[in-house]
DSSP file (Angstrom, degrees, kcal/mol; ACC not computed):
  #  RESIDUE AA STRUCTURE BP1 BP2  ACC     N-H-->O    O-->H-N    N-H-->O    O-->H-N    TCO  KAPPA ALPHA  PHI   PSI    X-CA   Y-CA   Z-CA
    1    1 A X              0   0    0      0, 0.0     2,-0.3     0, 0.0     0, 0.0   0.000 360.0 360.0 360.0 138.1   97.1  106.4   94.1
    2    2 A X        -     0   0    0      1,-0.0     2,-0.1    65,-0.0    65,-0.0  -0.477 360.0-137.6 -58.4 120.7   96.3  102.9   94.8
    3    3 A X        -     0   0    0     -2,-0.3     2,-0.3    60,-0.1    -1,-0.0  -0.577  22.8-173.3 -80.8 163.3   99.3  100.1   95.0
    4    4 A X        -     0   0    0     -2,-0.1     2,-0.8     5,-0.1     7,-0.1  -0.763  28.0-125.1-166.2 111.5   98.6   97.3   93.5
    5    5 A X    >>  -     0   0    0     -2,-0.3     4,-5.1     1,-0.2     3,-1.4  -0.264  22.8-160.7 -53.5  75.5  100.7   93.6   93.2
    6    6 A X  T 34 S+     0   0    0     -2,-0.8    -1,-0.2     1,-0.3     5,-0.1   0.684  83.3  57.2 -21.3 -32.0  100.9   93.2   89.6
    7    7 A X  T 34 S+     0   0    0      1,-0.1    -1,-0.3     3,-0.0    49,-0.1   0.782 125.3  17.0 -98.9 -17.4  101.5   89.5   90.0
    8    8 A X  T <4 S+     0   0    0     -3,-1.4    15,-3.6    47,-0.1     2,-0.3   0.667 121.9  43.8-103.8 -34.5   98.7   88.9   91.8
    9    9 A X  E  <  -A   22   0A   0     -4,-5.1     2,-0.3    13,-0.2    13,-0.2  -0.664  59.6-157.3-105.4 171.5   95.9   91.9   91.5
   10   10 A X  E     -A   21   0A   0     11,-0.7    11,-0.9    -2,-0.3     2,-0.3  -0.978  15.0-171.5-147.9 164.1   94.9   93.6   88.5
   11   11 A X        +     0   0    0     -2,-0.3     2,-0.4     9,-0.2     3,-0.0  -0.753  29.6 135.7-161.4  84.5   93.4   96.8   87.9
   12   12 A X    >   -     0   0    0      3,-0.5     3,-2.8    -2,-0.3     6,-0.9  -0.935  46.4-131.5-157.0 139.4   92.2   97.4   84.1
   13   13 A X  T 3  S+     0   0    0     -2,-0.4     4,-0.1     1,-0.3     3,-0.1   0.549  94.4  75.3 -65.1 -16.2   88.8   99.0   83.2
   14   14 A X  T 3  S+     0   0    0      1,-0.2     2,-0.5     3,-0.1    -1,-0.3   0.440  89.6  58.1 -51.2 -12.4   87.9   97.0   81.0
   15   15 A X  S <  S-     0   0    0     -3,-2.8    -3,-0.5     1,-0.2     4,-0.5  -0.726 118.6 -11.4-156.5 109.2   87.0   94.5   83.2
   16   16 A X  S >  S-     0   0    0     -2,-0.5     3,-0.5     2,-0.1    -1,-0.2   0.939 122.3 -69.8  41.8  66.3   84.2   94.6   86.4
   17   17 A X  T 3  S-     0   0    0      1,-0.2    -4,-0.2    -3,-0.2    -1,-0.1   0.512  93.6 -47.9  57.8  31.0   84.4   98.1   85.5
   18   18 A X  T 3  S+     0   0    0     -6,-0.9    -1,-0.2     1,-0.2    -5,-0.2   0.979  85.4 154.2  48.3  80.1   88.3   98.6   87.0
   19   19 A X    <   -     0   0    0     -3,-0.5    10,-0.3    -4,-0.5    11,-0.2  -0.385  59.3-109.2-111.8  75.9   87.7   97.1   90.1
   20   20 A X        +     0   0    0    -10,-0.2     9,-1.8     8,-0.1    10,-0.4   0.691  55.5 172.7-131.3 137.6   91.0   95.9   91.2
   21   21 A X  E     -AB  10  28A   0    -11,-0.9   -11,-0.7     7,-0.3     7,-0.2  -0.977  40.4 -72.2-149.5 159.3   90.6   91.9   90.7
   22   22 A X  E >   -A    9   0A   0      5,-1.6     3,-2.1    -2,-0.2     5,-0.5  -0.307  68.4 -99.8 -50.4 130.1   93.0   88.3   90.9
   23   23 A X  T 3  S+     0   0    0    -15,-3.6    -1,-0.1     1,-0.3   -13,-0.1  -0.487 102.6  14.3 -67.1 140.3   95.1   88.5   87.8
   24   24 A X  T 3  S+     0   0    0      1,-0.2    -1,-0.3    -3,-0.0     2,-0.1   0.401 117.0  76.5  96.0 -25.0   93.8   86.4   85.2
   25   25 A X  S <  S-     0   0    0     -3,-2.1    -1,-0.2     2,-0.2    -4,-0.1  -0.716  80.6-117.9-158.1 178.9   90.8   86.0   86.6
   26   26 A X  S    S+     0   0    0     -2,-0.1     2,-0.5    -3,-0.1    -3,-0.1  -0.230  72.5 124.1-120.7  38.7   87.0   88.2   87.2
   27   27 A X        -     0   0    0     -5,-0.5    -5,-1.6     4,-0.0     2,-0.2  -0.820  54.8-153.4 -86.7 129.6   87.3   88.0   90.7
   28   28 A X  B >>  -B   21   0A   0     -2,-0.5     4,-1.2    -7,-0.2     3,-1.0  -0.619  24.3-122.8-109.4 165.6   87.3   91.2   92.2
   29   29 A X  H 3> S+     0   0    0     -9,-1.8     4,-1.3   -10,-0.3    -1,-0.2   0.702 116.9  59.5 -64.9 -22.0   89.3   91.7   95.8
   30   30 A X  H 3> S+     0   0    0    -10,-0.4     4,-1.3   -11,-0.2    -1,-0.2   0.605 101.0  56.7 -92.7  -6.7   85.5   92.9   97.2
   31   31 A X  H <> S+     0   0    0     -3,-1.0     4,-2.6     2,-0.2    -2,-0.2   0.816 109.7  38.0 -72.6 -49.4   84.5   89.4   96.2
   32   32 A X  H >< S+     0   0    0     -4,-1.2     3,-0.8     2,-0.2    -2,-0.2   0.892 119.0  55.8 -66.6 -91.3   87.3   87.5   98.5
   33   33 A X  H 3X S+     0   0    0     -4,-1.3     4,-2.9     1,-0.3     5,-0.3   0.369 109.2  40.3 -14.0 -67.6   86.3   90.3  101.0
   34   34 A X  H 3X>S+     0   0    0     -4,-1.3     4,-1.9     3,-0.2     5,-1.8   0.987 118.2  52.2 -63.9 -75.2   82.6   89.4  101.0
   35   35 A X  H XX5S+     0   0    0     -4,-2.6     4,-2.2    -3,-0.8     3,-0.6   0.525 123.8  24.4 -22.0 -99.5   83.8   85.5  101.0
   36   36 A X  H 3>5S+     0   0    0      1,-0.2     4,-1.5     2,-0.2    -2,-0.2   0.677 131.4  37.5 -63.6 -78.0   86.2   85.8  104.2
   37   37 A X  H 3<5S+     0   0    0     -4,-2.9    -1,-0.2     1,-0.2    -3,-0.2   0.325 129.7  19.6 -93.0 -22.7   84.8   88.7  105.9
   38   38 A X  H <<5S+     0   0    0     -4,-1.9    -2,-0.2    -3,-0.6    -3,-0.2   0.540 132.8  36.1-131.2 -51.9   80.7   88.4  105.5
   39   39 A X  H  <<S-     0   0    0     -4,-2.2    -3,-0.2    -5,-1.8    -2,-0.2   0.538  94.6-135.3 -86.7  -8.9   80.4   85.1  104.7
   40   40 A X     <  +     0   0    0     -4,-1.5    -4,-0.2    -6,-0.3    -3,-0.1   0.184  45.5 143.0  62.8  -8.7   82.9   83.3  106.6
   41   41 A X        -     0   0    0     -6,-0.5    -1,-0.3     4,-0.1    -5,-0.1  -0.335  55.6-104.0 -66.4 153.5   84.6   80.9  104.4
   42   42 A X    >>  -     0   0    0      1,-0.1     4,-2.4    -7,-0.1     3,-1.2  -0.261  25.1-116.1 -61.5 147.0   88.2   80.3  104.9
   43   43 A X  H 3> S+     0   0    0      1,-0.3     4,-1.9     2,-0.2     5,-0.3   0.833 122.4  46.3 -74.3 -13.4   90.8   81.9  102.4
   44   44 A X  H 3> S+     0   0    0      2,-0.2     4,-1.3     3,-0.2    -1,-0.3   0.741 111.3  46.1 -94.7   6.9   91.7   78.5  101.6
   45   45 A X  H <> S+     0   0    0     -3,-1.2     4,-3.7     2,-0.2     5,-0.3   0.820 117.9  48.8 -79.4 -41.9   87.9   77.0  101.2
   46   46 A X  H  X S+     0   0    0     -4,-2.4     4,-2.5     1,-0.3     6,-0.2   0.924 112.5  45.8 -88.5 -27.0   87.6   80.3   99.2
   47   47 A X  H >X>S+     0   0    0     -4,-1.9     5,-1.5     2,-0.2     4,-1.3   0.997 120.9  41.6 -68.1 -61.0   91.2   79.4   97.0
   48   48 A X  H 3<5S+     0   0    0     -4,-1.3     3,-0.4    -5,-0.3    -2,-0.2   0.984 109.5  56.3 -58.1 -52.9   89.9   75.7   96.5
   49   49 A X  H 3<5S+     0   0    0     -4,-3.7    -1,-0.3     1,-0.2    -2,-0.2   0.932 123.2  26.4 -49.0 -39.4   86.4   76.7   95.7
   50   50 A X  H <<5S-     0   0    0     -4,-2.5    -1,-0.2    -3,-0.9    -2,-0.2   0.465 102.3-120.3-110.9  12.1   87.7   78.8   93.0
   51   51 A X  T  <5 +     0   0    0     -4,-1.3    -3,-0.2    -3,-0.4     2,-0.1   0.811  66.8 136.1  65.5  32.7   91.1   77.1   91.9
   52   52 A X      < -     0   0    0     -5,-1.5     2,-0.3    -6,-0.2    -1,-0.2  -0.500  60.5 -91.9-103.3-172.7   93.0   80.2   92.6
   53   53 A X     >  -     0   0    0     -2,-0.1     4,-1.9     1,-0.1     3,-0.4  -0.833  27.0-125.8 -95.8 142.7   96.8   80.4   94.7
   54   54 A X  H  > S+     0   0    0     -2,-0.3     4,-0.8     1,-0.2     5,-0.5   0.898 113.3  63.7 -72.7 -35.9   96.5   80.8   98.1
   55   55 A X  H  > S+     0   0    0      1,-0.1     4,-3.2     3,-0.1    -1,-0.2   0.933  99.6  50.5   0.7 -84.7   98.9   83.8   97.0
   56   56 A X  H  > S+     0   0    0     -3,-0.4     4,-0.8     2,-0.2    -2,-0.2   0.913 113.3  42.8 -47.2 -60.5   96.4   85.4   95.0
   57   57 A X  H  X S+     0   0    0     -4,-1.9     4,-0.7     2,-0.2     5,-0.4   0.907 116.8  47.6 -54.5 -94.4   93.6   85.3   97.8
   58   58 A X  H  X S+     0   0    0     -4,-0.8     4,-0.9     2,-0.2     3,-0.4   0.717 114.1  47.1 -11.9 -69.1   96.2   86.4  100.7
   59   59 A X  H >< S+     0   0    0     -4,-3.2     3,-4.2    -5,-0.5    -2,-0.2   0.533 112.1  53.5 -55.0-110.0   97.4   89.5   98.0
   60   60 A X  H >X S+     0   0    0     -4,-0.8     4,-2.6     1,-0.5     3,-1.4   0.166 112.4  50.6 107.7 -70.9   93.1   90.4   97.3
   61   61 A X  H 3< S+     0   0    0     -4,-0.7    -1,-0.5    -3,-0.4    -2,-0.3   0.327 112.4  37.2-118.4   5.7   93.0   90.6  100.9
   62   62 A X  T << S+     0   0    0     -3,-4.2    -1,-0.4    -4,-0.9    -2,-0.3  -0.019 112.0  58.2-118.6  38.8   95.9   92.9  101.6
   63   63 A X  T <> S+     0   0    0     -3,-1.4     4,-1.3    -5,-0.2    -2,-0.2   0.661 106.7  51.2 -86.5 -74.2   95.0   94.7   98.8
   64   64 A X  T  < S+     0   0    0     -4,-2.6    -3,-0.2     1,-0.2    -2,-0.2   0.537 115.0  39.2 -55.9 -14.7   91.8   95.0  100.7
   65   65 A X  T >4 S+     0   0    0     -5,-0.2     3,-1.1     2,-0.1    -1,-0.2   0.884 106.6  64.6 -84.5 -52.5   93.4   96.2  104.1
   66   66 A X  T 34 S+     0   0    0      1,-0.3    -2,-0.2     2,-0.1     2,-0.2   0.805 126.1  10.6 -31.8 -47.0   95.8   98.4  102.1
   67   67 A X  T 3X S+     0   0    0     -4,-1.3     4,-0.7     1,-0.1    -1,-0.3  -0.662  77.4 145.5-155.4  81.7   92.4  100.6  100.9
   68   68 A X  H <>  +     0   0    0     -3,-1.1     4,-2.2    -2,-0.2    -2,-0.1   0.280  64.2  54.3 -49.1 -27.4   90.0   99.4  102.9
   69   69 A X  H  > S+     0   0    0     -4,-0.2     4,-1.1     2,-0.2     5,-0.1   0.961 111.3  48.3 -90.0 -40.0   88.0  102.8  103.2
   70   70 A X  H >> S+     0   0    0      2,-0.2     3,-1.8     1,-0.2     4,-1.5   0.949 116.6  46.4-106.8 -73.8   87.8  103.1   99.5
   71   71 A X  H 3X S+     0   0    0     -4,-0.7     4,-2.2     1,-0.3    -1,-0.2   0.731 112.5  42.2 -51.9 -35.4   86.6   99.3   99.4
   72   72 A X  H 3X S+     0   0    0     -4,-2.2     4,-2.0     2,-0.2    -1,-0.3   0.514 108.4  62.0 -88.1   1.5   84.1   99.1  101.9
   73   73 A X  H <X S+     0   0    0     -3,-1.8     4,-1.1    -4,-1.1     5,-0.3   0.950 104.2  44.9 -87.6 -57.1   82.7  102.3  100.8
   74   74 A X  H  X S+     0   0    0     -4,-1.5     4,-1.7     2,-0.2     5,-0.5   0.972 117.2  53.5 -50.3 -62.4   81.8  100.9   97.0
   75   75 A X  H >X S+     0   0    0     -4,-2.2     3,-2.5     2,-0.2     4,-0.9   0.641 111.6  43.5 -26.2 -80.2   80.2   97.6   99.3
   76   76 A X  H >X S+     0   0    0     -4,-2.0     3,-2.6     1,-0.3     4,-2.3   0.641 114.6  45.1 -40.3 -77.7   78.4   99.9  101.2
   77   77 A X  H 3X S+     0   0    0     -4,-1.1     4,-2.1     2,-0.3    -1,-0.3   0.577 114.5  55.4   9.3 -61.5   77.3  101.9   97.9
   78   78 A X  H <X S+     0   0    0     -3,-2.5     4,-1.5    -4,-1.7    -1,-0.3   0.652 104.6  46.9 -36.2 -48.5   76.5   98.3   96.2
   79   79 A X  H <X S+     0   0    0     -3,-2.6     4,-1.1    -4,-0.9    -2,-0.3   0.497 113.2  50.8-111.1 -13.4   74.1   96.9   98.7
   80   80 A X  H  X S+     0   0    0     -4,-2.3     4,-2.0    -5,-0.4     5,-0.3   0.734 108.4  56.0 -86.1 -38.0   71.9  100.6   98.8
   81   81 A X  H  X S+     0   0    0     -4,-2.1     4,-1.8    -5,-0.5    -2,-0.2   0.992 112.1  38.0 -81.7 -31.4   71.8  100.3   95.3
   82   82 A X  H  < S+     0   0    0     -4,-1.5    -1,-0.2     2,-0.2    -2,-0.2   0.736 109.7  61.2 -23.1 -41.9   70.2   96.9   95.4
   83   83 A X  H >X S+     0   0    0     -4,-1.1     4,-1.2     1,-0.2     3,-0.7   0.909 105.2  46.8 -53.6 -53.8   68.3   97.7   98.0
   84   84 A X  H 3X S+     0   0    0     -4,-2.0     4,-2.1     1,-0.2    -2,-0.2   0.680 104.7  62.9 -21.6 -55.5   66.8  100.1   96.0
   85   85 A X  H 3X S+     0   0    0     -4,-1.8     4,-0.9    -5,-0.3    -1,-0.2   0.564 102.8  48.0 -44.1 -27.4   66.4   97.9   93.4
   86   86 A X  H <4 S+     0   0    0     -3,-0.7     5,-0.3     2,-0.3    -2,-0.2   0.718 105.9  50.7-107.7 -34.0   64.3   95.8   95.1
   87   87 A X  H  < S+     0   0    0     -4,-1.2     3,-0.3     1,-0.1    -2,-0.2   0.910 121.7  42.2 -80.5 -68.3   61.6   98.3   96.7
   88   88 A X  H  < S+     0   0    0     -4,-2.1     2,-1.2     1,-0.2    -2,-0.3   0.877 127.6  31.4 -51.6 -41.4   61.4   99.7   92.7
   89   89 A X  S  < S-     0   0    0     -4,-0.9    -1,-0.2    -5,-0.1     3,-0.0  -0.687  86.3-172.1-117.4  63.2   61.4   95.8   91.2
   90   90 A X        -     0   0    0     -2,-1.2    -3,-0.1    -3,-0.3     5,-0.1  -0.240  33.7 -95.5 -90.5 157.2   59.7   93.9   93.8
   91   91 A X     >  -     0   0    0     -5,-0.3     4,-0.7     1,-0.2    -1,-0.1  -0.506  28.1-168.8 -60.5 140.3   59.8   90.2   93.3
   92   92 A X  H  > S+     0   0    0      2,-0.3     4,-2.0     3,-0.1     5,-0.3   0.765  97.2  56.9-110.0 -49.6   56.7   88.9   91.7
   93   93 A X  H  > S+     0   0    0      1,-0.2     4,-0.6     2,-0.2    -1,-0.1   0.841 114.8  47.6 -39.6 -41.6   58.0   85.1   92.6
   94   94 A X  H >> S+     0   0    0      2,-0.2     4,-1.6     1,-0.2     3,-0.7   0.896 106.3  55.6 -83.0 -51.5   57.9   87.0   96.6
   95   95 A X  H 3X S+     0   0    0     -4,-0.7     4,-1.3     1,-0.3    -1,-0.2   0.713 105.8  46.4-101.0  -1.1   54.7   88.4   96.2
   96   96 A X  H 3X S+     0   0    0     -4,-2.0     4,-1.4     2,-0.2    -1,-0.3   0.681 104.3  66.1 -88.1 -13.3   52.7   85.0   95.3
   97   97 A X  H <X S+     0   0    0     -3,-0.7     4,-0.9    -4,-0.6    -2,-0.2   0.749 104.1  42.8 -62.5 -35.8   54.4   83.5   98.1
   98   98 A X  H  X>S+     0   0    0     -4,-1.6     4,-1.5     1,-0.2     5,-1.2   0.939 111.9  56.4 -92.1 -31.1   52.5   85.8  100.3
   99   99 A X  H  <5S+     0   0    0     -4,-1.3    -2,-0.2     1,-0.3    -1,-0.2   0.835 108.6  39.8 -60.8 -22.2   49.4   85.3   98.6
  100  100 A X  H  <5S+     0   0    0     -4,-1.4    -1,-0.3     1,-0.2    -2,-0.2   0.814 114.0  61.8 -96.2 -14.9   49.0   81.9   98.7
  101  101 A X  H  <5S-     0   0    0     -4,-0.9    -2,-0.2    -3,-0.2    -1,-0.2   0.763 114.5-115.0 -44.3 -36.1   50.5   82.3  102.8
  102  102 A X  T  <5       0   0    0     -4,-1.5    -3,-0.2    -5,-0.0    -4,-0.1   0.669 360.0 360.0  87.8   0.7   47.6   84.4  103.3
  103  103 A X      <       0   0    0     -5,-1.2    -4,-0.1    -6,-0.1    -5,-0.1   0.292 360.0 360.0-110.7 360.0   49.4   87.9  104.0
């Protein structure tokens, strides 16, 4: 079973599907993850940017160490079904772009 800082994370299914998120708030811990870890902003750019406690962020991201295999497996999981998404749905906006490119 996953631990989980009550005062800071949350974990209830109702909301982004029980993906453990900042209490309070629809941020999920793979969201800070993605911020920090993929995107590079700082955990305090990412606390200012979103009015959270630098707490909150810190806790989301030893949440994320805590069950790391678990997390990075739904990322992973996330971005092939998008991918997917996108060879079935292909952008219509993308595929006048190449026509008037020439391609």
């Amino acid at each position: 079973m996953l631990s989980v800082s009550t005062e800071h994370i949350e974990v209830t299914p109702e909301v982004r599907g029980g993906k453990p998120r900042i209490a309070g708030t629809r941020i999920a811990v793979e969201d800070i993850v993605v911020m920090h870890l993929k995107m590079g902003l700082s955990l305090s750019e990412i606390a200012a940017k979103y009015n959270l406690l630098m707490a909150s962020v810190h806790a989301a991201m030893a949440y994320y160490f805590d069950n790391q295999e678990t997390i990075d497996s739904t990322l992973t999981e996330d971005e092939a079904f998008v991918e997917a998404f996108k060879r079935s749905h292909p952008s219509r906006l993308q595929e006048k772009l190449r026509n008037l490119r020439g391609e």
